[in-house]
C-alpha positions in Angstrom: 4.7 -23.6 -11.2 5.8 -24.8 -14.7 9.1 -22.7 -15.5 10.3 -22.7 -19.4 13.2 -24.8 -17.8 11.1 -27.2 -16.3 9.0 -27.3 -19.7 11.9 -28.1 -22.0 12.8 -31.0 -19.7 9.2 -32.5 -19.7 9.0 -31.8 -23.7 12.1 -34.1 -23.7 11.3 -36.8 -21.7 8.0 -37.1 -24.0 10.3 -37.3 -27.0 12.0 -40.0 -25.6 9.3 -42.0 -25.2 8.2 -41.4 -28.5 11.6 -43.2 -29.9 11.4 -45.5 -27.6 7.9 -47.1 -28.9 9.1 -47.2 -32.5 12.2 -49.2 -31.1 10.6 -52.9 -32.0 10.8 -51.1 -36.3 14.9 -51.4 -35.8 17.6 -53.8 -35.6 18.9 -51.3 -33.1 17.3 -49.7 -30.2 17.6 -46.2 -29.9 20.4 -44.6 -28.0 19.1 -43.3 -24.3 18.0 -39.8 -24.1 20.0 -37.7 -22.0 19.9 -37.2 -18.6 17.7 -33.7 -18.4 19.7 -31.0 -16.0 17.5 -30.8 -12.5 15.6 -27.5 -12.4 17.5 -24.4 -11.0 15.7 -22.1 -9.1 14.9 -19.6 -11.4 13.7 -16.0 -10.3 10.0 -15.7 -10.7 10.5 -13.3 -13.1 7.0 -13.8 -14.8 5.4 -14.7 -11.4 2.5 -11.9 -10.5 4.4 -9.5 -8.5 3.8 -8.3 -4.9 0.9 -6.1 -3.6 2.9 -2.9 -3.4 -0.3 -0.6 -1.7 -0.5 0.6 1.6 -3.1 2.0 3.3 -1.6 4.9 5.8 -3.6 6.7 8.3 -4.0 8.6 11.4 -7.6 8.7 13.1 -8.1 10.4 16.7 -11.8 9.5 17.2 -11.7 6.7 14.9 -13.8 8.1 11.8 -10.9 7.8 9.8 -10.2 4.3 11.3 -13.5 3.1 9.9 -13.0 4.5 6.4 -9.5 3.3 6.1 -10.3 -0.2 7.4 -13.5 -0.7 4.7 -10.4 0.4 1.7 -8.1 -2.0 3.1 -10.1 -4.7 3.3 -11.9 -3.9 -0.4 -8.7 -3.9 -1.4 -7.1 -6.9 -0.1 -3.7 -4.7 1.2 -1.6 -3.5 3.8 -2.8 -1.1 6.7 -0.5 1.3 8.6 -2.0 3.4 11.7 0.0 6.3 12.4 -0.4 6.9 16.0 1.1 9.7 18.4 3.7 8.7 21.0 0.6 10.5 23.2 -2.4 10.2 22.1 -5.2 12.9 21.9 -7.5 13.4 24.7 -11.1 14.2 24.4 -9.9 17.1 26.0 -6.9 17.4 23.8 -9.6 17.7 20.8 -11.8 20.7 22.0 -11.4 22.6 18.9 -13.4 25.8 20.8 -10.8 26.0 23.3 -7.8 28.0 22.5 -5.6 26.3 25.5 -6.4 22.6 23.9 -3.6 20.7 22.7 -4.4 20.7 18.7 -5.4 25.0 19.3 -1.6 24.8 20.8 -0.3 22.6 18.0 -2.1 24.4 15.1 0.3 27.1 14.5 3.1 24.5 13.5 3.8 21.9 15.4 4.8 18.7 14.8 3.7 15.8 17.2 6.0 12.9 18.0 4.8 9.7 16.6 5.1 6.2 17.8 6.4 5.0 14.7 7.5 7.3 11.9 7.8 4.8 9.5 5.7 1.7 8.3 7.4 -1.4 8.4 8.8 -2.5 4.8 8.2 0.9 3.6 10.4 0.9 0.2 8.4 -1.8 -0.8 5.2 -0.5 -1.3 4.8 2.3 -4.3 1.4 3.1 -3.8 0.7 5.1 -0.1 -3.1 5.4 0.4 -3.3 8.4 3.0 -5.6 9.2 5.0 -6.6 11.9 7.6 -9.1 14.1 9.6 -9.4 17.5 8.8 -8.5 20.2 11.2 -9.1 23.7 10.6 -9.1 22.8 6.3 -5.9 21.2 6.8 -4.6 17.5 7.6 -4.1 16.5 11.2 -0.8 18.0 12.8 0.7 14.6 13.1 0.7 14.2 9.4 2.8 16.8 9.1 5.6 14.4 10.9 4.4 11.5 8.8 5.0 13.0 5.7 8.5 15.1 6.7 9.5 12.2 7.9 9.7 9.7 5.0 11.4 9.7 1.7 8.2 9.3 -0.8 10.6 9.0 -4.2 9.0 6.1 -6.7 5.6 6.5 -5.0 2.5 7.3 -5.3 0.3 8.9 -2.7 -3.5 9.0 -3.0 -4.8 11.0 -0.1 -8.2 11.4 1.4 -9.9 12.6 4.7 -12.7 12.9 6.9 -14.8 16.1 8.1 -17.8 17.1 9.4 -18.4 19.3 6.8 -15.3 20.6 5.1 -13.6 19.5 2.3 -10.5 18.0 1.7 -8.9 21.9 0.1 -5.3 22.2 -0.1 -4.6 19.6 2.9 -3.0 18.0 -0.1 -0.9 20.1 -1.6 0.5 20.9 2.2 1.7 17.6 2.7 2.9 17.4 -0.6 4.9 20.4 0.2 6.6 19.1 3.2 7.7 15.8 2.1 9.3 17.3 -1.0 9.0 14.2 -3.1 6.3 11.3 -4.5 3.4 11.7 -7.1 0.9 13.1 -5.2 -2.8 12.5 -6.4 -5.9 14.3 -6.2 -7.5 13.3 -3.4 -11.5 13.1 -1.9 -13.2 13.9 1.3 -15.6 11.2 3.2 -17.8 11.9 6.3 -17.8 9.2 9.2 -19.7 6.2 8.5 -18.9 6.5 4.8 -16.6 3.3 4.6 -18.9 1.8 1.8 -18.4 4.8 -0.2 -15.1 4.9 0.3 -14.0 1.8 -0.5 -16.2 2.0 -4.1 -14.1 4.9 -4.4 -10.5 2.9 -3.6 -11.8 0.2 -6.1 -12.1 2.7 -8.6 -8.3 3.8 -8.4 -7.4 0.9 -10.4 -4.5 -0.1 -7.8 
């Protein structure tokens, strides 16, 4: 990359040859050009800075997998599964059953996670979050995610999938618990929609 140092060194040496072909027009030649400094490693300062979005998400039947993947990749960034130190059973998930682990969890529970917080997270200041929708609200684990981690500086752009509902105050609840960030409006996808999706993600202007 051509740094203003490195500029001013290579405008110089083509001043010196300049001099140096009118030479022969003299009775003397003309004194040597100095030595120029070597370059320094200057701080990219004006260099295009680093992709700072992250796409976070937790999926138990992988609907929200699919839809997360199709944003990352339209968008070229990061990805970050949030994943329970157990995961959900098929059984776990049997929403009609009021002995089911996520009827048990509902009242409010938060589920131990694998990892609480993405690698490198104070780098990234854009959090791309996304969930499934359990009785109108996120996905118990989220509720660890988002207590869990300081949000300051960032911004967080949710969105979810569901059958049918919409994304409500699911929101406004995480919001709540993680007591810091710029949290977004966000927008509600069904399974399959990663196409969608992702036009929406492009749209963001992140």
């Amino acid at each position: 990359m051509l740094t203003r140092r490195n500029f001013l060194a290579v405008s110089a040496g083509a001043a010196a040859a300049a001099l140096a072909g009118c030479a022969g027009e003299k009775d003397e030649p003309p004194a040597a050009a100095p030595a120029a400094e070597p370059a320094e490693d200057v701080p990219a300062a004006d260099a295009a800075p680093a992709d700072t979005v992250l796409v976070a998400y937790f999926s138990a039947t992988g609907n929200t997998e699919g839809v997360a993947a199709a944003i990352a990749e339209r968008l070229g960034v990061d990805v970050f599964a949030i994943e329970t130190a157990e995961p959900y059973t098929e059984a776990d998930l049997n929403y009609s059953d009021d002995t089911s682990r996520t009827s048990v969890e509902r009242a409010d529970a938060r589920p131990e996670l694998a990892q609480v917080t993405p690698d490198d997270w104070t780098d990234y200041g854009t959090v791309l979050l996304g969930y499934p929708i359990w009785w109108g609200e996120a996905a118990w684990p989220l509720r660890t995610f988002a207590e869990g981690n300081d949000f300051a500086g960032k911004t967080v752009v949710p969105f979810c999938t569901s059958g049918s509902s919409g994304i409500g105050s699911s929101a406004e609840l995480l919001a709540g618990l993680a007591g810091s960030g710029d949290w977004r409006e966000g927008e509600r996808f069904s399974a399959g929609a990663g196409d969608e999706a992702a036009e929406w993600a492009a749209g963001l202007g992140l």
